[in-house]
C-alpha positions, 0 to 999 in steps of 0.5 A, a space after each residue: 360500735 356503741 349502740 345509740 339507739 335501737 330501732 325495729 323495722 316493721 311490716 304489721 305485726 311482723 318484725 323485718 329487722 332490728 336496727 343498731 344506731 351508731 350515728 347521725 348526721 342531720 338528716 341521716 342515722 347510721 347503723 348496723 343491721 342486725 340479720 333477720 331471716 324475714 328482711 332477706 324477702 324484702 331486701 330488693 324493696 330497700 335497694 336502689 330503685 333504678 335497680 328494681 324488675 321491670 314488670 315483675 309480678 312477684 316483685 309487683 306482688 311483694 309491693 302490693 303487699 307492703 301497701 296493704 299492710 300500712 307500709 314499713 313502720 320504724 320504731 325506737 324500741 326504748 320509747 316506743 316512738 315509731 314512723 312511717 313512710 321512711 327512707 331506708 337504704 341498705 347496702 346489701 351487707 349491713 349497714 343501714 341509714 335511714 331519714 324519718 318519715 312521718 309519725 305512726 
């Protein structure tokens, strides 16, 4: 896999997950996640939401979070260029793809 372009995935000051970028396809970019130890407590955030815990207090908790902490923030780490609000999917080994979201 050639990189394109490396992207963070961040929740405040704390780094969730690096992301490879291998490929686009209007209005996807693909890549390969790069294993964090952090990502592993917000991966069910990333699936999909049919498959979310109803009245689940932690999971309720988890998201509480999320919103207090001014959401996901995706940057390009080359330029700096981050966005919030994106639309992540992970499949729950490593490949990601992902739609910007608006400027941070």
């Amino acid at each position: 896999m050639e990189v394109a372009v490396r992207w963070q995935l961040e929740l405040g000051d704390m780094v969730i997950a690096r992301i490879d970028a291998d490929s686009y396809s209007f209005p996807f970019t693909y890549g390969r996640m790069v294993g964090s130890p952090a990502f592993e407590r917000f991966r069910l955030y990333f699936s999909d939401p049919d498959n979310w815990p109803d009245d689940d207090p932690q999971f309720e908790a988890l998201c509480r979070e999320i919103r207090d902490r001014g959401r996901f923030v995706l940057r390009e780490m080359t330029s700096g260029i981050a966005y919030r609000g994106v639309c992540l999917n992970h499949d729950g080994r490593d490949v990601v793809w992902f739609r910007h979201g608006d400027p941070a």
